[in-house]
C-alpha positions as CSV (number, residue, x, y, z in Angstrom):
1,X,-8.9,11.3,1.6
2,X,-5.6,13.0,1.1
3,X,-5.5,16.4,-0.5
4,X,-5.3,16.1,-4.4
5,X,-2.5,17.6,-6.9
6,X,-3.7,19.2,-9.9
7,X,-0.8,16.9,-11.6
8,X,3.1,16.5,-11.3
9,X,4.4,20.6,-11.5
10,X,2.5,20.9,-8.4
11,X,3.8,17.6,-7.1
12,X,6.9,19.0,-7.6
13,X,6.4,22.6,-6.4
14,X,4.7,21.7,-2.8
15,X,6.3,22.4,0.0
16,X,3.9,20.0,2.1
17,X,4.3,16.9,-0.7
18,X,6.0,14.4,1.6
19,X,2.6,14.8,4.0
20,X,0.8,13.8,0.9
21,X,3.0,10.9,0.0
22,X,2.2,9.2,3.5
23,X,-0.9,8.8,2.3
24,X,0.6,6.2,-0.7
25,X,2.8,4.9,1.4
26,X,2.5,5.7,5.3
27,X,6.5,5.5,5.6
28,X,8.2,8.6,7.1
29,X,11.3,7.5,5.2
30,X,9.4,6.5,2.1
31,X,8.0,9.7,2.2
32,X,11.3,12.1,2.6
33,X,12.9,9.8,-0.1
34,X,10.7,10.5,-2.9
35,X,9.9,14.2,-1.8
36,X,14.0,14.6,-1.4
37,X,14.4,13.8,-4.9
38,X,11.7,16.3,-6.7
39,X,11.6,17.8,-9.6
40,X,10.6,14.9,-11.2
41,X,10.4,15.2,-15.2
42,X,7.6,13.0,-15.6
43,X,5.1,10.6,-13.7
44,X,7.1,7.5,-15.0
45,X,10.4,9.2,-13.4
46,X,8.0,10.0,-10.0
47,X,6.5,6.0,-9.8
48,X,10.1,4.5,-10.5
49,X,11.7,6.6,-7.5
50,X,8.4,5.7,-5.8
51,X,9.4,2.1,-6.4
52,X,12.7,2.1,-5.4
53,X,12.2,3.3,-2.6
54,X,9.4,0.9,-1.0
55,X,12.0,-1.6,-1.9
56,X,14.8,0.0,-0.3
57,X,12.8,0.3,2.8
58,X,14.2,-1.2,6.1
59,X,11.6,-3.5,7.7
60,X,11.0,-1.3,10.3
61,X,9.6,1.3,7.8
62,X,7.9,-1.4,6.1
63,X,5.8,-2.3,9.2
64,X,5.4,1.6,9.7
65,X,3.9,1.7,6.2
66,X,1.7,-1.2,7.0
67,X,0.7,0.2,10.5
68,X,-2.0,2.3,7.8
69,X,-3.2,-0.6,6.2
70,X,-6.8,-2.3,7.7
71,X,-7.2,-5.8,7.7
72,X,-8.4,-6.9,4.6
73,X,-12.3,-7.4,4.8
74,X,-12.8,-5.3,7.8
75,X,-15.0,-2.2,6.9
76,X,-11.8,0.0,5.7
77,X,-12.0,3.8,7.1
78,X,-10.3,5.3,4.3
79,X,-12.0,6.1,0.8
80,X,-8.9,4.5,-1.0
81,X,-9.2,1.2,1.1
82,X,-12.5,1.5,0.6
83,X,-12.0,1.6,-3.2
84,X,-9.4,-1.1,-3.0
85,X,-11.0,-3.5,-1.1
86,X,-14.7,-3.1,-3.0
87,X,-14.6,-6.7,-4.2
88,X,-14.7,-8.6,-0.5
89,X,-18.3,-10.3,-0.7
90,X,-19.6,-10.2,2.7
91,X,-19.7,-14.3,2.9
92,X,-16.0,-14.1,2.5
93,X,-15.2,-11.7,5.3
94,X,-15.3,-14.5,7.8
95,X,-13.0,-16.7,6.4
96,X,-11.0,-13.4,5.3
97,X,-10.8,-12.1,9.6
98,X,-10.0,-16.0,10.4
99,X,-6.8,-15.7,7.7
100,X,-5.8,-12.6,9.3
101,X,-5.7,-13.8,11.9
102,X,-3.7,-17.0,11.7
103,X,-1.2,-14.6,9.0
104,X,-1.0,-12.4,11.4
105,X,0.4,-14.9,14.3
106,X,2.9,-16.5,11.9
107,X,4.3,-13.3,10.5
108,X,3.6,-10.4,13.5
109,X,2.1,-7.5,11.2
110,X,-1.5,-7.3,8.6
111,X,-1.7,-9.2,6.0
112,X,-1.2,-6.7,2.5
113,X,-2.3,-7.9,-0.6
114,X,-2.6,-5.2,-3.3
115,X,-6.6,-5.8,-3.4
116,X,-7.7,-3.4,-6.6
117,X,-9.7,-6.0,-8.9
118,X,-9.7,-8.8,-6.5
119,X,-12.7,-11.1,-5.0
120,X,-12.7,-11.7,-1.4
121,X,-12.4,-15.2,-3.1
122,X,-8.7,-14.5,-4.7
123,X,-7.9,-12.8,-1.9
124,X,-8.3,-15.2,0.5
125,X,-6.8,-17.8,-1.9
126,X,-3.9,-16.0,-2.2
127,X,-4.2,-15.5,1.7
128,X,-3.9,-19.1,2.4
129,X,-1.1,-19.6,-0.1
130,X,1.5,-17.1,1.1
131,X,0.7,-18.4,5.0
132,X,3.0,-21.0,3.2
133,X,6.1,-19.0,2.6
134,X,8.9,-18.3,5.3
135,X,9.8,-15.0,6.9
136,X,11.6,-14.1,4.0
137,X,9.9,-14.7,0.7
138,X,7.1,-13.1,2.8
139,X,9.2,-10.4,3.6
140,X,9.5,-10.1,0.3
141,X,6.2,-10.3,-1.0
142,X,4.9,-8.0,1.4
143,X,7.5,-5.4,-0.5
144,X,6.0,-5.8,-3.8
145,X,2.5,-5.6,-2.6
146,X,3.3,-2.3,-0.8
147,X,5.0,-1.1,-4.2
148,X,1.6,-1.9,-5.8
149,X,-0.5,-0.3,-3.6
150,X,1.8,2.9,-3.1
151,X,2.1,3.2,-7.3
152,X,-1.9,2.9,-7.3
153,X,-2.3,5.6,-4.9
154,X,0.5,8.0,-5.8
155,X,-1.5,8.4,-9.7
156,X,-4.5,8.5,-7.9
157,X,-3.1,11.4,-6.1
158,X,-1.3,13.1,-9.2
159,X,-5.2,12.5,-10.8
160,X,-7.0,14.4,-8.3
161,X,-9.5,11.3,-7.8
Protein backbone atom coordinates (compact mmCIF):
# COMPACT_ATOMS: atom_id res chain seq x y z
CA UNK A 1 0.00 0.00 0.00
CA UNK A 2 1.27 3.43 -0.93
CA UNK A 3 2.43 5.82 1.67
CA UNK A 4 -0.68 7.92 3.03
CA UNK A 5 -1.06 11.94 3.00
CA UNK A 6 -2.38 13.36 6.04
CA UNK A 7 -4.66 15.42 3.41
CA UNK A 8 -4.19 17.88 0.35
CA UNK A 9 -1.34 20.73 2.09
CA UNK A 10 0.81 17.78 2.30
CA UNK A 11 -0.29 16.66 -1.14
CA UNK A 12 0.75 19.76 -2.17
CA UNK A 13 3.96 20.29 -0.14
CA UNK A 14 5.73 16.71 -1.05
CA UNK A 15 8.51 16.67 -2.89
CA UNK A 16 8.08 12.75 -3.59
CA UNK A 17 4.07 13.22 -4.55
CA UNK A 18 4.31 12.07 -8.19
CA UNK A 19 5.84 8.54 -6.66
CA UNK A 20 2.65 8.50 -4.75
CA UNK A 21 0.33 9.27 -7.60
CA UNK A 22 1.67 6.06 -9.55
CA UNK A 23 0.06 4.31 -7.24
CA UNK A 24 -3.58 5.87 -8.57
CA UNK A 25 -2.56 5.82 -11.70
CA UNK A 26 0.73 3.77 -12.62
CA UNK A 27 1.42 6.40 -15.60
CA UNK A 28 4.83 8.21 -15.45
CA UNK A 29 3.17 11.02 -17.41
CA UNK A 30 -0.01 10.86 -15.56
CA UNK A 31 1.96 11.19 -12.64
CA UNK A 32 4.27 14.37 -13.54
CA UNK A 33 1.04 16.01 -14.96
CA UNK A 34 -0.91 16.21 -11.84
CA UNK A 35 2.29 16.68 -9.47
CA UNK A 36 3.44 19.64 -12.24
CA UNK A 37 0.43 21.43 -11.49
CA UNK A 38 0.40 21.55 -7.48
CA UNK A 39 -0.77 23.66 -5.28
CA UNK A 40 -4.08 22.54 -5.68
CA UNK A 41 -6.77 24.73 -3.70
CA UNK A 42 -9.00 21.94 -3.03
CA UNK A 43 -9.56 18.05 -3.56
CA UNK A 44 -12.25 18.83 -6.30
CA UNK A 45 -9.46 21.12 -8.14
CA UNK A 46 -6.82 17.88 -7.45
CA UNK A 47 -9.56 15.01 -8.95
CA UNK A 48 -10.48 17.27 -11.94
CA UNK A 49 -6.69 17.73 -13.06
CA UNK A 50 -6.50 14.07 -12.06
CA UNK A 51 -9.22 13.52 -14.63
CA UNK A 52 -7.95 15.35 -17.35
CA UNK A 53 -5.18 13.97 -17.40
CA UNK A 54 -6.01 10.07 -17.61
CA UNK A 55 -7.98 11.37 -20.55
CA UNK A 56 -5.32 13.22 -22.15
CA UNK A 57 -3.08 10.24 -21.90
CA UNK A 58 -1.49 8.88 -25.08
CA UNK A 59 -2.27 5.09 -25.44
CA UNK A 60 1.05 4.23 -24.71
CA UNK A 61 0.68 5.67 -21.18
CA UNK A 62 -2.54 4.23 -20.96
CA UNK A 63 -1.16 0.63 -21.37
CA UNK A 64 1.64 1.79 -18.95
CA UNK A 65 -0.99 2.58 -16.38
CA UNK A 66 -2.70 -0.73 -17.00
CA UNK A 67 0.60 -2.71 -16.90
CA UNK A 68 -0.35 -2.27 -12.76
CA UNK A 69 -3.64 -3.52 -13.02
CA UNK A 70 -4.20 -7.66 -12.29
CA UNK A 71 -6.58 -9.51 -14.09
CA UNK A 72 -9.82 -9.15 -12.63
CA UNK A 73 -10.52 -12.28 -10.47
CA UNK A 74 -7.00 -13.36 -9.99
CA UNK A 75 -5.94 -13.17 -6.27
CA UNK A 76 -4.88 -9.16 -6.57
CA UNK A 77 -1.42 -8.46 -4.74
CA UNK A 78 -2.22 -5.09 -3.80
CA UNK A 79 -4.51 -4.04 -0.74
CA UNK A 80 -6.37 -1.53 -3.05
CA UNK A 81 -7.07 -4.28 -5.70
CA UNK A 82 -7.73 -6.31 -3.07
CA UNK A 83 -10.35 -3.81 -1.82
CA UNK A 84 -11.63 -3.30 -5.33
CA UNK A 85 -12.14 -6.44 -6.48
CA UNK A 86 -13.78 -7.96 -2.92
CA UNK A 87 -16.97 -8.76 -4.74
CA UNK A 88 -15.64 -11.69 -7.31
CA UNK A 89 -17.39 -14.86 -5.84
CA UNK A 90 -15.00 -17.65 -6.30
CA UNK A 91 -17.62 -19.58 -8.78
CA UNK A 92 -17.21 -16.60 -11.05
CA UNK A 93 -13.41 -16.49 -11.27
CA UNK A 94 -13.48 -19.19 -13.95
CA UNK A 95 -15.62 -17.63 -16.25
CA UNK A 96 -13.95 -14.25 -15.19
CA UNK A 97 -9.92 -15.88 -16.26
CA UNK A 98 -11.77 -17.40 -19.56
CA UNK A 99 -13.14 -13.50 -20.35
CA UNK A 100 -9.69 -12.28 -19.77
CA UNK A 101 -8.57 -14.15 -21.74
CA UNK A 102 -10.57 -13.94 -24.88
CA UNK A 103 -10.55 -9.68 -23.98
CA UNK A 104 -7.31 -9.88 -23.80
CA UNK A 105 -6.68 -11.50 -27.46
CA UNK A 106 -9.08 -9.11 -29.11
CA UNK A 107 -7.80 -5.94 -27.61
CA UNK A 108 -3.79 -6.84 -26.56
CA UNK A 109 -3.79 -5.41 -22.88
CA UNK A 110 -6.09 -6.48 -19.24
CA UNK A 111 -9.23 -6.06 -19.15
CA UNK A 112 -10.12 -2.76 -16.54
CA UNK A 113 -13.30 -2.38 -15.26
CA UNK A 114 -13.56 0.09 -12.27
CA UNK A 115 -14.62 -3.04 -9.89
CA UNK A 116 -15.54 -1.06 -6.38
CA UNK A 117 -19.23 -2.42 -5.65
CA UNK A 118 -19.37 -4.88 -8.38
CA UNK A 119 -20.26 -8.86 -8.38
CA UNK A 120 -17.97 -11.06 -10.23
CA UNK A 121 -21.52 -11.47 -11.82
CA UNK A 122 -21.66 -7.66 -13.28
CA UNK A 123 -18.34 -7.82 -13.87
CA UNK A 124 -18.27 -10.42 -16.05
CA UNK A 125 -21.50 -9.20 -17.73
CA UNK A 126 -20.10 -6.17 -18.43
CA UNK A 127 -16.97 -8.21 -19.52
CA UNK A 128 -18.81 -9.96 -22.21
CA UNK A 129 -20.56 -6.87 -23.35
CA UNK A 130 -17.59 -4.59 -24.13
CA UNK A 131 -15.76 -7.80 -26.02
CA UNK A 132 -18.44 -6.31 -28.39
CA UNK A 133 -17.08 -2.85 -28.96
CA UNK A 134 -14.17 -1.97 -31.62
CA UNK A 135 -10.72 -0.73 -30.87
CA UNK A 136 -11.97 2.47 -30.36
CA UNK A 137 -15.07 2.81 -28.16
CA UNK A 138 -12.91 0.28 -26.15
CA UNK A 139 -10.22 2.54 -26.29
CA UNK A 140 -12.36 4.73 -24.90
CA UNK A 141 -13.93 2.93 -22.27
CA UNK A 142 -10.82 1.74 -20.99
CA UNK A 143 -10.16 5.74 -20.42
CA UNK A 144 -13.06 6.24 -18.23
CA UNK A 145 -12.56 3.16 -16.21
CA UNK A 146 -8.89 4.24 -15.55
CA UNK A 147 -10.33 7.79 -14.54
CA UNK A 148 -12.56 5.84 -12.08
CA UNK A 149 -10.19 3.86 -10.62
CA UNK A 150 -7.37 6.63 -10.47
CA UNK A 151 -10.24 9.28 -8.70
CA UNK A 152 -11.02 6.23 -6.09
CA UNK A 153 -7.55 5.80 -5.21
CA UNK A 154 -6.17 9.35 -5.24
CA UNK A 155 -9.03 10.20 -2.13
CA UNK A 156 -8.11 7.12 -0.78
CA UNK A 157 -4.69 8.43 -0.61
CA UNK A 158 -5.58 12.10 0.47
CA UNK A 159 -7.69 9.85 3.38
CA UNK A 160 -4.88 8.08 4.67
CA UNK A 161 -6.95 4.69 4.34
Amino acid sequence: MPKTLTGLAEFNARDDVAAELLACCASRAFAESVAAQRPYRDPDRLTAAADAAVRGLAWPDVLEALSAHPRIGERAAGAWSRQEQSGVEDDTRAELAEGNRAYEDRFGHVYLICATGLTGAEMLARLRERLRNDEETERETVRDELAKITKLRLVKLLEGS
